[in-house]
N, C-alpha and C positions, 0 to 999 in steps of 0.2 A: 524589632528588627526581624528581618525576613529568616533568618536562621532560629531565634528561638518560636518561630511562629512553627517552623517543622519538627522542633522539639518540643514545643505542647500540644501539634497534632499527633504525635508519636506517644505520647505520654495517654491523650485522650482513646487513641486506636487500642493499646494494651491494657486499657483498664473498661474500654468498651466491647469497640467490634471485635478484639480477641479472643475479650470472655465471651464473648457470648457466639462464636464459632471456633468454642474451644477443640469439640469434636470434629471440625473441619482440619484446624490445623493439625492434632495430632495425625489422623488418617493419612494428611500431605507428608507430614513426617514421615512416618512407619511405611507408609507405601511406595511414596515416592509421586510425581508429577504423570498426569497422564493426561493430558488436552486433546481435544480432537480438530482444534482450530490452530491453525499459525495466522496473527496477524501481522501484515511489515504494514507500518504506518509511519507518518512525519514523526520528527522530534518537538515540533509545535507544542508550546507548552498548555494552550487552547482546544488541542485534539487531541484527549488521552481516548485512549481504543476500550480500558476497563469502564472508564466512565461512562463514556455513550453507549456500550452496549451490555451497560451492569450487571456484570459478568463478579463469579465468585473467584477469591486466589484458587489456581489450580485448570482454570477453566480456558484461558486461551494461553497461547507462546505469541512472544511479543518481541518482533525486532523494529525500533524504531533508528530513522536514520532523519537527515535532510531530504525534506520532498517525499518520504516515503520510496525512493528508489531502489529497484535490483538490477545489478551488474551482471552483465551475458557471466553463461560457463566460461572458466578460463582451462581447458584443456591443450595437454597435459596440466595437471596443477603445478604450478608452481611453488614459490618458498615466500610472496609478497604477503600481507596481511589482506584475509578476507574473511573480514567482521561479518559483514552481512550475508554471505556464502557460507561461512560455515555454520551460522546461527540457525540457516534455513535447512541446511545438510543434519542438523542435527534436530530440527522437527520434524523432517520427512524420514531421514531415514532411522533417527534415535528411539522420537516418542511414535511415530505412525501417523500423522496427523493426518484428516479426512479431508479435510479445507484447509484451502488458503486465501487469505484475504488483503490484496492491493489496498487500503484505505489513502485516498487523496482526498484533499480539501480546498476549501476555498481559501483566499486572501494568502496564501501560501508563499513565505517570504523566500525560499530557496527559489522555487519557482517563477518567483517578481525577478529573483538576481536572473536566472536565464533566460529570460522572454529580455529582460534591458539591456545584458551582455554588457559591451564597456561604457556603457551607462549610467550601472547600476551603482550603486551606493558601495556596494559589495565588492566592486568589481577588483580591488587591488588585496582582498583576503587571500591567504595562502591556498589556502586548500578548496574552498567551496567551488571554485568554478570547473576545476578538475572532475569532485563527484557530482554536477550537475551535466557533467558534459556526456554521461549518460546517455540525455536524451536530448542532445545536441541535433540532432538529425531530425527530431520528430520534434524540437520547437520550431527549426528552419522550416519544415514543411507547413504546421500551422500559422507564422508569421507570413507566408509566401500566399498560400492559400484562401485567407483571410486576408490580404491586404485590404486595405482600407477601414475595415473594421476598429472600434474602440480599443485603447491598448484592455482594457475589462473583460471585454468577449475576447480578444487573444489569450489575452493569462490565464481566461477561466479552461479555455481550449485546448491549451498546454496544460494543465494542470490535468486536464480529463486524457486529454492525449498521453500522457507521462504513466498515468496508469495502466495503457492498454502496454504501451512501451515495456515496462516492467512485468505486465502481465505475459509477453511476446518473450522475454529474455527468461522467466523461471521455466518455461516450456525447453531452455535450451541446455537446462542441468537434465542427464539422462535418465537420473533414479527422480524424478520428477514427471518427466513421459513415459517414461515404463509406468508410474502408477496410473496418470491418467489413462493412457491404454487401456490396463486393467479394468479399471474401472473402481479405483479405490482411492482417488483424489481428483477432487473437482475444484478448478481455482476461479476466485471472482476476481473481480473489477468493480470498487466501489469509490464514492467518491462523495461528502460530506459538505455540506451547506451551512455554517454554522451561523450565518445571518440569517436564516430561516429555520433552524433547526431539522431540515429534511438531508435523509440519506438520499443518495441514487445510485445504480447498479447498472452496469453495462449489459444493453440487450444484443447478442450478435447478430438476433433478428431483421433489428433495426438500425442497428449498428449507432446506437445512443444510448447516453446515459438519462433513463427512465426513474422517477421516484419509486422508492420503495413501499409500498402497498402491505399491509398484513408480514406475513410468516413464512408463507411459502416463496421462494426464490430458486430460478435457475441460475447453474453457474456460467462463465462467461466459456469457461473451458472445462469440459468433460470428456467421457469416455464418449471419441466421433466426430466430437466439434473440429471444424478443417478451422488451421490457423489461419490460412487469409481469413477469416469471420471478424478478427478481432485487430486486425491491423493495423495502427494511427492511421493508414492514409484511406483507409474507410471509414473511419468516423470523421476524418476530416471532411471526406466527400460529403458526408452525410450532413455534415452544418454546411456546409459552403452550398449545399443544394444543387451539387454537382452526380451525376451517377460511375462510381468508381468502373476505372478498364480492368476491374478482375472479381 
């Protein structure tokens, strides 16, 4: 049964990988959590973010949601629940984080529900179309812009577009541009292929997502980068093989 299968991976983790990063964990203990990465990525059970960039406990902050989404600033705050705002308000401004990392993916089923809209399988769920409705604007733009295209190259478009989208809206929390200003947090835009197993990472150069090569990586947004760089409707232009008016 799929329950005791986490209960003898649990059984195997504590009598393996705990003994033997027994000194890891107590240090997390006695110290406390110090990451210099925040990851927000899907809740996909397919895309775990420790996994693919096997990383130690202690080593990234992890908010995972549907589609990997960030919701603009809501100022003044309000009194409504914000999971995902406050988990990121409490890596940048709690632990310090250096990076921040968009991780989007492929065959991405929140994503499938927004590109189909009342088509989708999904479409009569309570809650999902609400938080996909996020990037309601920058799916309209890719489905419009690409018309004719495969619903495949759309979804993959939106999916890649969704990330710049959420990349565009963390820049809209203010203790998030102050640091980028600074010069003491740089946010990517990355986006995972897991029927090939390659990364890719938004070039604002090019205004596409490029494979990940090596070690070395720029970020999508750092200390100068002008935000039109990183717009949906300039990576849109950029597949559509059109030249954006800005």
């Amino acid at each position: 049964m799929p329950l005791r299968r986490l209960l003898k991976g649990f059984s195997d983790f504590r009598l393996g990988y705990y003994r033997e990063h027994l000194d890891l964990f107590e240090k997390l203990a006695n110290e406390g959590q110090a990451p210099k990465i925040l990851i927000v990525a899907c809740s996909d059970a397919r895309v775990d973010p420790g996994i693919l960039t096997q990383t130690q406990p202690g080593d990234i902050f992890t908010v995972r949601n549907v589609a990997a989404m960030v919701p603009p600033a809501q100022y003044p705050p309000d009194t409504r629940h914000h999971g995902t705002s406050a988990a990121i308000e409490f890596a940048v401004r709690g632990l310090g984080v250096e990076h921040i990392v968009v991780l989007g993916h492929a065959l991405c089923g929140g994503i499938g529900a927004l590109v189909d809209g009342r088509d989708s399988i999904y479409a009569d769920y309570d809650y999902l179309s609400t938080w996909t409705s996020i990037a309601q604007e920058t799916r309209d733009l890719v489905v419009r812009e690409l018309k004719g295209r495969s619903r495949e190259e759309v979804a993959r478009a939106v999916e890649q577009a969704a990330v710049l989208n959420s990349v565009g809206n963390l820049m809209s929390f203010r203790w998030i541009a102050d640091k980028v200003a600074a010069g003491t947090l740089i946010v990517h835009g990355w986006w995972f292929n897991m029927t090939e197993g390659r990364l890719y990472a938004f070039n604002p150069a090019t205004a596409l997502f490029e494979p990940v090569l090596g070690v070395n990586l720029e970020g999508a947004i750092r200390q100068g980068t002008a935000l039109s760089s990183i717009r949906p409707e300039r990576f849109v232009a950029a597949l559509a093989g059109k030249v954006p008016a800005f």
